[in-house]
N, C-alpha and C positions, 0 to 999 in steps of 0.2 A: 953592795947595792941589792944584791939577790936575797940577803938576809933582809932588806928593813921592806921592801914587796913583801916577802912572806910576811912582816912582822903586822904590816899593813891592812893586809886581807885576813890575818886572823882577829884585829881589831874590830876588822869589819864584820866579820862574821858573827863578832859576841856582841852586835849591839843587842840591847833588849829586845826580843821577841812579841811579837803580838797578835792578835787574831779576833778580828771583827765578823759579826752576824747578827746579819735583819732576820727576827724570828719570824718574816711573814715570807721568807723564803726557805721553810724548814720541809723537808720533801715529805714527812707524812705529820698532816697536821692535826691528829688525832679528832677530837672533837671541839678543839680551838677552833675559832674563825676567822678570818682575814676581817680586817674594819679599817677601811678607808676615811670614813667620811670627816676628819678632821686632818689630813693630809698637808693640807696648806697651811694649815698652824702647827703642827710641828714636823712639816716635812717629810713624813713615811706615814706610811699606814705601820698598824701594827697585830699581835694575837690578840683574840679576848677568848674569857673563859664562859660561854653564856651557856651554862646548865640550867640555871633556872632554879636555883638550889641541890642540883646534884651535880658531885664534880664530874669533869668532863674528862674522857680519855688521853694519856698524855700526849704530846705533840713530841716528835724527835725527830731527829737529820744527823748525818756523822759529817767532824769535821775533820781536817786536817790540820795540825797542830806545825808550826814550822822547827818546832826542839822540844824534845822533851824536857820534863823539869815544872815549877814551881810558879807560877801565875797568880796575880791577883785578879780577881775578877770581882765585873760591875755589868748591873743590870739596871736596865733603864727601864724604870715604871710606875706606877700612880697609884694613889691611893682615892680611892675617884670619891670617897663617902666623907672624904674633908671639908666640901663645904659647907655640910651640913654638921657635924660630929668632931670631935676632936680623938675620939676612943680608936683605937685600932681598926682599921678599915674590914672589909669580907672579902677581899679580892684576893686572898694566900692563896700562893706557891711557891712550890722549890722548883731549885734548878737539880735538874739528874745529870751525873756523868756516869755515862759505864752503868748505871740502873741506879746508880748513889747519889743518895743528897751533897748536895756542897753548899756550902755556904750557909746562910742566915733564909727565914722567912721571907720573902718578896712581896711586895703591894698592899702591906698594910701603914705603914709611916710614910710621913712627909706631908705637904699640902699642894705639891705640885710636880711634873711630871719632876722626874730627877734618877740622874744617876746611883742607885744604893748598891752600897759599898759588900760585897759578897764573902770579902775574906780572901787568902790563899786558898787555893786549890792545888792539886800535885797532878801533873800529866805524864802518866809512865808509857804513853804507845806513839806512835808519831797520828794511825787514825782513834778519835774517841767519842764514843755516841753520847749528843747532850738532848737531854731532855726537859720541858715543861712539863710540872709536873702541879693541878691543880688541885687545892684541898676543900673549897669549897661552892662549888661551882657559882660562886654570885659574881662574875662578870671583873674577874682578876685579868689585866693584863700587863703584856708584856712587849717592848718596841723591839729593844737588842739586848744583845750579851757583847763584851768586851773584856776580853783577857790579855793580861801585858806581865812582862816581867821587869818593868819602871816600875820602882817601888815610889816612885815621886809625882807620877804622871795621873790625875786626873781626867776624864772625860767632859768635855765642856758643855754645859746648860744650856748657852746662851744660844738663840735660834742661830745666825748666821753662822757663828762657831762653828754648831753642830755640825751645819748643813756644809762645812769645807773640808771638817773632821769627816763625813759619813763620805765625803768627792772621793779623799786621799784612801780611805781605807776601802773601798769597794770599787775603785778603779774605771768606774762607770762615766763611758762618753757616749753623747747620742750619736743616733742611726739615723739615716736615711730613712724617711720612713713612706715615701713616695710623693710624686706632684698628681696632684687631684684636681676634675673640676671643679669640686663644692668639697669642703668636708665640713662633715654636722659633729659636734662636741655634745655627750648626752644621748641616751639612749633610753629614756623612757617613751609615753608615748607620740610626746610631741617630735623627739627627736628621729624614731623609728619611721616615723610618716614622714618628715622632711627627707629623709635620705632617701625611701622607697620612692617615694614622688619623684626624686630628681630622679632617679636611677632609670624608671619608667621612661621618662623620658630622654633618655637617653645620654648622661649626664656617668663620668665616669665619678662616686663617690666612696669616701673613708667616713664610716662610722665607729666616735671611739667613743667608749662608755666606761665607767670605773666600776663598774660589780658585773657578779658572772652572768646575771640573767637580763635581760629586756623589760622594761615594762616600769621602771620606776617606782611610784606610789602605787601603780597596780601592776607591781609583781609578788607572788609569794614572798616576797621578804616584807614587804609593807602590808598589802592587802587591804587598801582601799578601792573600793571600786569605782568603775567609769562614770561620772556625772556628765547632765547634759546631752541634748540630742544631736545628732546628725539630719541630714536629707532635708536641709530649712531652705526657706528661700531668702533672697537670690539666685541661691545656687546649689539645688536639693543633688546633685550630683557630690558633693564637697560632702566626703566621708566615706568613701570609698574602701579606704587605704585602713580605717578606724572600725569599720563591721569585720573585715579579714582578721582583725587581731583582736578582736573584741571576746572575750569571756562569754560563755551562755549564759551566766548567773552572776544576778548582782550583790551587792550586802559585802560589809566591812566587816576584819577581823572574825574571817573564816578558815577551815583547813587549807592548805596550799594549794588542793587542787583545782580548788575553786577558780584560780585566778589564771591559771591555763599557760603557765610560763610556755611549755612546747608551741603551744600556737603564736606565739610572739619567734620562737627562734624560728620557726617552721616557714612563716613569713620575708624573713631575713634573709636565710637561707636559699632560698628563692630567687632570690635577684641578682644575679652575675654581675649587675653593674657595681653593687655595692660591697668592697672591703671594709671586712670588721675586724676593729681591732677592743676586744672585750676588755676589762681588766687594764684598763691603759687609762690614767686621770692626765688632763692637761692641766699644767702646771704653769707655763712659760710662754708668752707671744712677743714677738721680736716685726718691728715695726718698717715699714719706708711709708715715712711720710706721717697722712693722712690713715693710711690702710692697712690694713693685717698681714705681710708678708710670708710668717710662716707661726705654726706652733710646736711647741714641744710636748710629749706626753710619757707617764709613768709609768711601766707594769708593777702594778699592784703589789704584786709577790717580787718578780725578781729584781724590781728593781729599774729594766733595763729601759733607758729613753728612745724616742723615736721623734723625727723631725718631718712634720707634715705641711704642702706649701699645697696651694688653689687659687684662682683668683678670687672665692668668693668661701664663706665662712658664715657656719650658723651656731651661736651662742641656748642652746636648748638643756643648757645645766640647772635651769630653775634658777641658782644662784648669780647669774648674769659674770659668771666667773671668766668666763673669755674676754667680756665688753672691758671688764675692769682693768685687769692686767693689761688690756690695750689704751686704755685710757677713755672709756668710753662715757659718754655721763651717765649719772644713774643715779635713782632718787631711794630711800626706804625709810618706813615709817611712815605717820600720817600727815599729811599737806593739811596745814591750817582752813578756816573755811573762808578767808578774805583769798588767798594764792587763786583759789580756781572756782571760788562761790559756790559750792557745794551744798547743798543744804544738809548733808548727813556729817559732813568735815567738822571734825572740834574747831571749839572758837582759835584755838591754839593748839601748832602742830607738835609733835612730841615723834619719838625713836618706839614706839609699839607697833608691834605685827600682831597681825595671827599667828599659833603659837605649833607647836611640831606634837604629832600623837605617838606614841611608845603604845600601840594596842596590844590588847591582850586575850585570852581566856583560858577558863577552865575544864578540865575532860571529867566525868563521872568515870569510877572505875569500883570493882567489885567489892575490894575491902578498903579500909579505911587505911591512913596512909597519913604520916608525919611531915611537918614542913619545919625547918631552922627556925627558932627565933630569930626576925629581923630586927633590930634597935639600932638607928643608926640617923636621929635628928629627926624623928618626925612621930609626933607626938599624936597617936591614935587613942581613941575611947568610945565606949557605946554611942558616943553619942554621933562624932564624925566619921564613924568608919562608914564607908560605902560598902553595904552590905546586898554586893553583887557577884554573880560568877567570871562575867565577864568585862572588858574595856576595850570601846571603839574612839569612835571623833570626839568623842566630849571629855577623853581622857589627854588632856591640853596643855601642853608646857611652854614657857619659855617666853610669853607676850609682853614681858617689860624687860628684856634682858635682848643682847646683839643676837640674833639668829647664823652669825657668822660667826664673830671672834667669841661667843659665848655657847658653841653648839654643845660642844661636849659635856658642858655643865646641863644645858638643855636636857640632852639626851639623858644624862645621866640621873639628873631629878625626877625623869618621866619613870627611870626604872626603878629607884628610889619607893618613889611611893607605892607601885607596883608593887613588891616585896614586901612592903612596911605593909600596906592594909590587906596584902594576902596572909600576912603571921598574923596579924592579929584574930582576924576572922579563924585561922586556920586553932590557933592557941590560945588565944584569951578572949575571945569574946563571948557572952553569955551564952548563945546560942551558936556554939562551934559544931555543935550537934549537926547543923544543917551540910557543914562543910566536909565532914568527917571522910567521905568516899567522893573527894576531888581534890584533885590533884593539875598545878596548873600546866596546862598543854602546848601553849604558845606564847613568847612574847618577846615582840620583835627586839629585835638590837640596832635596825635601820629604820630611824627615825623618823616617821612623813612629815613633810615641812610643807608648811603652807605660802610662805611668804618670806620674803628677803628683801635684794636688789632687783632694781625694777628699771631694765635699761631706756634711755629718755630717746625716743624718736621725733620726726618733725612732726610727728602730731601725739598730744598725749591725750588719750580717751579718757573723757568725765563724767562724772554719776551722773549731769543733765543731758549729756549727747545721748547715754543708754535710758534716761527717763522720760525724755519729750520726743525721742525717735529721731535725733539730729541727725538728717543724711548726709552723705560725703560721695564723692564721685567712685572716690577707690573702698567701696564697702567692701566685705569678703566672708566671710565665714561667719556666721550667724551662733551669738553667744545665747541661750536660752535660759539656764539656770537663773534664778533670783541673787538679786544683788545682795550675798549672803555674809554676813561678816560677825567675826567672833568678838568674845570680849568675856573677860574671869565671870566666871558663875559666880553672881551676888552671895548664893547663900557658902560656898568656897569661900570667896573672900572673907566671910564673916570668920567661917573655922581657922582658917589659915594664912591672914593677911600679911600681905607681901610675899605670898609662899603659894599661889593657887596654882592646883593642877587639873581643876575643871573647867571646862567654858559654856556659853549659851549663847543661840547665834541668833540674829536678826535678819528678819528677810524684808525684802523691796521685791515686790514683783515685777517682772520684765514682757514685753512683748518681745522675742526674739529682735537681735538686734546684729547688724553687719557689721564686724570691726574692721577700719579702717587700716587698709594695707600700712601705708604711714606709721603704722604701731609696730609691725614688723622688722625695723629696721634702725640702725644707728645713725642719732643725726650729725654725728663727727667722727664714727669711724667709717669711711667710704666702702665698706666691702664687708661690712658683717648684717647678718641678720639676725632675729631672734627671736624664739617661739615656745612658745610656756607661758611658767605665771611671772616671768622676768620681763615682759614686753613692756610695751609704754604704756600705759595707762595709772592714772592715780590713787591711791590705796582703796579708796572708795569705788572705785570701778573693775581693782584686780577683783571684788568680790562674786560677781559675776565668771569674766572669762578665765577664769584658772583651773575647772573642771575638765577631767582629764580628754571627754570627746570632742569636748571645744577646742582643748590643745592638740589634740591629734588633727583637726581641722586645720588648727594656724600652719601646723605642719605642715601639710598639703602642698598649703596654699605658700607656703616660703620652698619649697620643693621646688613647683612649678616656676617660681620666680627667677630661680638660680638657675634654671632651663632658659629662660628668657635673656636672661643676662650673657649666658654665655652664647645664645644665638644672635645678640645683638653689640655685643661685647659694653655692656655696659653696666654702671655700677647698679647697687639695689635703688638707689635713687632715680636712677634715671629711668628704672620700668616706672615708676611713677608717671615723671615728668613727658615719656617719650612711645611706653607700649603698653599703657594703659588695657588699650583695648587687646592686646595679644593677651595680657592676664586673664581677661574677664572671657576670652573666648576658651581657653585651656581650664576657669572653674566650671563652666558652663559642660563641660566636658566631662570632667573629673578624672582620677586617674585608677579608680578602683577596679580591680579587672570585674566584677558583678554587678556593677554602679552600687548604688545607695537601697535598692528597692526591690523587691518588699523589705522594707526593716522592721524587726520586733520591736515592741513597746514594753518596756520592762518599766515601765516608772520611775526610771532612775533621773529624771529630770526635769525639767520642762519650763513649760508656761501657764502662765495662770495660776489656774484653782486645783491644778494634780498634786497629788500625794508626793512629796519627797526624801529618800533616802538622803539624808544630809553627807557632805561632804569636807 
């Protein structure tokens, strides 16, 4: 008996060995960067290599190996330039062990994310240091590494597979993550205003955001600036909460500092009532009933879930990514013009947005300075290169393709061309003369997106409510900006058809205009809000209120509501139905500790005949 126990536990001992690792929990991540924003489609964030055409410094962590000995290993990765190109992709790297290559080249084969196959590897120590290790800094990345000593055993493709494969081998259950009055999902700057609002008043709040900084479209990572005014009537107090975080300086795809990230955390920081959880994406809403019961959300890097319950919930993702998981309605794309008689609405409606900007520029520098040949599906010549230094809003991706299930392709086209029309300027074109001593300086990797899901309230706002000045009892935060909407730059489309990455925008001018509370809110899930360019209204009318001081307004103005709700206990519907007038006296108020006034006049908006910084 005592023999076939031992014989048992040494059976046990020699099953094959294995060892799993999310490269976006690698403790120094050299000049790799964490990239979330396609998370829900394959489940993790992951590294990318964004030099800009210089490789970046490696990324490495030590593991711990459970035996030594002989491993085959698999890396999961993409070759992102497939769908344009069939040639070997620019995203190489190796994998380092111990400072050494192992295996095969990474991220140039396949046409879709996938497990490549790395070869045996030998592990002679029980700890060993792995590394990323990038050859060309054109935006190579990497999800995980998987080492086994099943010589039979594959890593599985398929989304849920993976996603039971990645449960078992990282051991990961959620946390407690606290019971909240309100908690706001999203931290740009409609969601930083919603929280600060409630918090003001007195509201104990969780704000969770999935990148390190604040600010959204206007943070240093995107670098658009604030459109649209504050201090309008109704309610010239409403924007308070939006001059505290507001930039001194306007204008798109500028240096970082411009956009004043510190002042966004410095604001946050601030307020005791509000817990932040940064770097944490919500993934998962678990339902009673009609209502939001609780969510769950991701850390970024390590992985680790947490479980957040309130009785009231704000959807401020842009992507209406809370409403949906909970089952919320939601419309995207454009409403035909018979649905809501529009007169700007196609005669028939279609699956087109506004499209996501990948900005860029370039730095002057003293001597002249080489850049990689990019060739990689996109076919430049004297005649179509944009022969510019820089790219802000009219550099536009992605307007007939899903803004969701097709983001990374999005994003990735927007970098695509980027590269492609800086080699050519920089190397073949007639006049590279011009280019010779620049070198490009910025260019984002976080995509600004204009448009998605758009969650359905009991009231959805229409281009003739903001054109004939339709009034509504529960008006609130005054949208100012022109009814502003994209569409591919004709003469793009002529160079590149089916392929544009310019657009040109049409404007409707507006008399500031009240959005009706009713837009704020879900009109079938009982206890969510939402505040962004995700609200209710109809594509023709997001054109208008989606600037970003308009959104920090909405914000406000759903802040104060979830104060209301929780002093009356009642859902976002029933401040409608029931304390109307407790809202209108708390906008009337506002919650800005300076009010609204004096506010600067930067141009960045308006009404009428003023000059505008497009957005």
């Amino acid at each position: 008996m005592i023999v076939s126990v031992a014989c048992l536990l040494f059976a046990c001992s020699r099953q094959p060995a294995e060892l799993f690792v999310e490269t976006e929990s690698f403790s120094d991540k050299g000049g790799w960067v964490v990239d979330q924003q396609f998370m829900d489609l394959m489940g993790s964030s992951y590294l990318l290599a964004h030099g800009m055409g210089q490789p970046v410094r490696d990324a490495v962590t030590e593991l711990t190996f459970p035996r030594k000995g002989t491993y085959r290993m698999f890396v999961r990765t993409y070759n992102w330039t497939s769908p344009w190109t069939d040639s070997k992709g620019p995203g190489q790297f190796q994998v380092m062990i111990d400072g050494k290559p192992a295996g095969a080249v990474f991220g140039d084969t396949g046409n879709a994310w996938l497990w490549q196959d790395g070869g045996n590897v030998t592990v002679n120590s029980d700890k060993v240091q792995i590394g990323l290790h990038d050859l060309t800094g054109f935006n190579g990345r990497c999800d995980a590494i998987y080492f086994t000593q099943d010589s039979a055993f594959v890593p599985p493709p398929e989304m849920a597979a993976l996603t039971a494969f990645r449960y078992r081998q990282t051991g990961i259950k959620p946390k407690n993550g606290g019971k909240y009055d309100f908690v706001v999902v999203g931290g740009g700057v409609a969601g930083v205003c919603a929280a600060v609002s409630a918090a003001r008043l007195g509201l104990k709040v969780a704000l969770i955001h999935d990148r390190p900084v604040w600010g959204g479209n206007n943070s240093s990572e995107v670098r658009v600036h604030l459109g649209g005014r504050i201090a309008l009537e109704p309610y010239p107090e409403l924007g308070g909460i939006v001059k505290e975080l507001s930039p001194e300086k306007g204008g798109n795809a500028q240096p970082a500092s411009r956009y004043e990230d510190e002042k966004k955390t410095a604001l946050v920081d601030g307020e005791p009532n509000v817990t932040q959880f940064m770097n944490y994406r919500a993934f998962a809403v678990k339902m009673n009933g009609r209502a939001i019961k609780s969510i769950t959300a991701k850390h970024i890097e390590t992985g680790e879930e947490r479980v957040f319950t309130a009785p009231v919930f704000a959807d401020c993702t842009g992507d209406g990514t809370i409403g949906v998981l909970a089952g919320a309605d939601f419309a995207m794309g454009r409403e035909s013009k018979a649905e809501f008689d529009e007169p700007t609405a196609p005669e028939e409606g279609d699956q087109m947005t506004m499209g996501s900007s990948v900005q860029w520029y370039s730095e002057e520098v003293e001597a002249p300075g080489a850049f990689p040949a990019f060739k990689y599906g996109m076919d430049f010549n004297e005649e179509n290169v944009q022969k510019v230094t820089m790219g802000e809003w009219t550099w536009e991706t992605g307007m007939n393709f899903d803004q969701i299930a097709d983001f990374e392709r999005i994003r990735d086209y927007g970098l695509l061309v980027v590269y492609s029309n800086w080699s050519f300027l920089k190397n073949e074109y007639s006049e590279k003369d011009r280019y010779a001593n620049r070198r490009l300086g910025w260019v984002a990797y976080v995509s600004g997106k204009r448009e998605s899901r758009r969650l359905l309230g009991d009231l959805i706002l229409r281009e003739q409510d903001i054109a004939d000045y339709v009034t509504y009892p529960d008006g609130t935060a005054s949208t100012s900006w022109s009814i502003d909407l994209h569409y591919p730059d004709p003469k793009n489309t002529e160079q590149f058809p089916g392929s544009e990455f310019k657009s040109i925008a049409r404007h409707q001018v507006i008399y500031p205009y009240p959005i009706p509370y009713r837009c704020f809110y879900s009109r079938n899930v009982d206890n969510l809000f939402m505040a962004g360019r995700n609200i209710s209204v109809t594509h023709v009318a997001l054109g208008t209120v989606r600037t970003m001081r308009t959104t920090g307004m909405m914000g406000e103005v759903v802040g104060m509501a979830a104060a209301v709700c929780r002093q009356n206990n009642v859902n976002p519907r029933g401040v409608y139905e029931k304390y109307l007038e407790d809202m209108k006296t708390l906008m009337k108020k506002g919650v800005g500790k300076e009010g609204t006034t004096p506010y600067p006049d930067y141009n960045l908006g308006g009404t009428l005949k003023e000059k505008r910084i497009r957005q």
